[in-house]
C-alpha positions as CSV (number, residue, x, y, z in Angstrom):
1,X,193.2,-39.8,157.0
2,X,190.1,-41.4,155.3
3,X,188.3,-39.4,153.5
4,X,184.3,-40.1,152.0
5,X,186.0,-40.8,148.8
6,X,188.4,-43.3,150.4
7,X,185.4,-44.4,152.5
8,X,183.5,-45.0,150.0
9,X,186.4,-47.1,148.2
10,X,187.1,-49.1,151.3
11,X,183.2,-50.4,151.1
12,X,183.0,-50.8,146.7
13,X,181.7,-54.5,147.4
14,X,178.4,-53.6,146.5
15,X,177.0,-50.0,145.5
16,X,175.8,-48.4,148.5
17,X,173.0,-46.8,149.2
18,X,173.0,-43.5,150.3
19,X,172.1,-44.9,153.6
20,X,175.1,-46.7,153.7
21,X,177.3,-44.1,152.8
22,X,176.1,-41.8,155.7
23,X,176.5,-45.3,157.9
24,X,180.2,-45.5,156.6
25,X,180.9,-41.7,157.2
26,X,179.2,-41.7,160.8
27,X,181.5,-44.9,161.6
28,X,184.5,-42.7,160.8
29,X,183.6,-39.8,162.8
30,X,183.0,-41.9,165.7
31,X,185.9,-43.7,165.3
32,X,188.2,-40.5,165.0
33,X,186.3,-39.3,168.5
34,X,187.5,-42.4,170.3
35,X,184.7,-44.8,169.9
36,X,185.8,-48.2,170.8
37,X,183.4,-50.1,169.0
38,X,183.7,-47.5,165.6
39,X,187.4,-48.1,166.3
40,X,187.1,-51.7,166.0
41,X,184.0,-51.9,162.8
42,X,186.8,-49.7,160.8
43,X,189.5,-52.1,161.3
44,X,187.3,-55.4,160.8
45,X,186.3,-53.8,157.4
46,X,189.9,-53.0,156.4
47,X,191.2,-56.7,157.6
48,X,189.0,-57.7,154.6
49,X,191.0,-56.3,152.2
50,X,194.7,-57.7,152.5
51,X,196.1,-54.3,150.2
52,X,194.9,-52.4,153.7
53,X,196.8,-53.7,156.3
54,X,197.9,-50.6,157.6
55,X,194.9,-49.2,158.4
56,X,193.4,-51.9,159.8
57,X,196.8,-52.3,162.1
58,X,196.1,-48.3,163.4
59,X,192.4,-48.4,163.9
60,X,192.9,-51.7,166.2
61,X,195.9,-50.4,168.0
62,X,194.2,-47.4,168.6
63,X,191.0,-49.3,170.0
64,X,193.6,-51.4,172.5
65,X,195.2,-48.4,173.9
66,X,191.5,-47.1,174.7
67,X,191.0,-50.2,176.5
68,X,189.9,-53.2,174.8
69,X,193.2,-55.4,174.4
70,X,192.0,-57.9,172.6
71,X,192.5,-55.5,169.6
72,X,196.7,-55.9,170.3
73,X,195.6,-60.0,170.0
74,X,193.7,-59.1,166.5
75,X,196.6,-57.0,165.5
76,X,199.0,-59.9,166.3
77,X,196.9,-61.9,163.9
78,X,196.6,-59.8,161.1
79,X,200.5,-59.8,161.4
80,X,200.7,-63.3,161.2
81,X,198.2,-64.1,158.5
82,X,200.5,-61.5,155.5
83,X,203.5,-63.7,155.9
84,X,205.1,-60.9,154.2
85,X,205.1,-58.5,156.8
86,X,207.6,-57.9,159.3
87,X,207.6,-55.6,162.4
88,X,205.6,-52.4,161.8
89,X,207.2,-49.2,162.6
90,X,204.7,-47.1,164.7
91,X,206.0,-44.0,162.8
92,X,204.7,-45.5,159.9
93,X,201.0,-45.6,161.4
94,X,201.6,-42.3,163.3
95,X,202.4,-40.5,160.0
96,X,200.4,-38.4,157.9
97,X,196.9,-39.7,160.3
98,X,195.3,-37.2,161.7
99,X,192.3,-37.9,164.3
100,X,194.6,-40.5,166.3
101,X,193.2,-40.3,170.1
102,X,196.2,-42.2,171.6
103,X,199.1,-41.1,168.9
104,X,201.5,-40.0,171.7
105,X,201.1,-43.7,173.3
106,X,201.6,-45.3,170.0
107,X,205.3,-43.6,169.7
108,X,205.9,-44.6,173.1
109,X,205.7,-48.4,172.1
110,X,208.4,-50.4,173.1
111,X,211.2,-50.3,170.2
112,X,208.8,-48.4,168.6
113,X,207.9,-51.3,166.2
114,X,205.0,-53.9,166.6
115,X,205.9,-57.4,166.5
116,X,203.7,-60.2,167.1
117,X,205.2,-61.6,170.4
118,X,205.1,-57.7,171.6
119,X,201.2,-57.6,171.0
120,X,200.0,-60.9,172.4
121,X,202.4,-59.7,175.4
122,X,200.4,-56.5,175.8
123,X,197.1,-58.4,175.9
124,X,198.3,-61.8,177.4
125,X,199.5,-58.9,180.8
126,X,195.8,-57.7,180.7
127,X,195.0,-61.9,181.0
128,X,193.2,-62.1,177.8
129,X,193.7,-65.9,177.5
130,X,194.0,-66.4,173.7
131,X,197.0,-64.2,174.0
132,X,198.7,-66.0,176.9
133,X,198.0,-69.0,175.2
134,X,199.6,-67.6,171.5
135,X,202.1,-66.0,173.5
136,X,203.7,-69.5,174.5
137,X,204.4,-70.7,171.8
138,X,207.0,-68.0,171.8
139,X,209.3,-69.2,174.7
């Protein structure tokens, strides 16, 4: 899990204030409790940095199973934009991460790995409409 020296690292853009750090640290905790919105600010600021994909990957996933599936549609994207990476294996996200609210619905996915056409599915059944759309192009 992050710690404040990791949080700290994630945000190096500019030297934070001390304000800032507390901001960063707060974000976390919520996050960690199952804040959906916390959830999603953590994996938006790790999807700036292509070296952290994984984290970005389990801070969305874990915002999706608490509800908002558009996060499964954002995940779906980040997959597609690192050409490099194939299917994720959830035991890879599930690993070593303490704090994860929904960790016993992230083994239970599917094959137990995340592919693109398996998240736009898992929005595009909840009728979020980019991911119906995205998800054509698949059949």
């Amino acid at each position: 899990s992050l710690n404040s020296h990791q949080a700290d690292e994630l945000f190096h853009e500019a030297s934070l204030t001390q304000d800032q750090r507390l901001s960063v640290q707060l974000t976390l905790e919520s996050a960690r409790l199952g804040n959906i919105f916390a959830q999603k600010k953590m994996a938006e600021e790790y999807s700036l940095h292509k070296s952290e994909l994984l984290p970005a990957v389990k801070w969305y996933l874990e915002a999706g199973l608490l509800g908002d599936v558009r996060c499964f549609y954002q995940i779906g994207l980040l997959l597609l934009e690192s050409s490099d990476c194939g299917p994720i294996n959830v035991y890879d996200i599930v690993e070593n991460e303490d704090g994860l609210v929904e960790s016993n619905k992230i083994m239970s996915w599917g094959d137990g790995h995340l592919t693109v056409p398996s998240l736009f599915e898992r929005a595009a059944t909840k009728n979020y409409i980019p991911a119906q759309i995205a998800l054509a192009k698949y059949y």
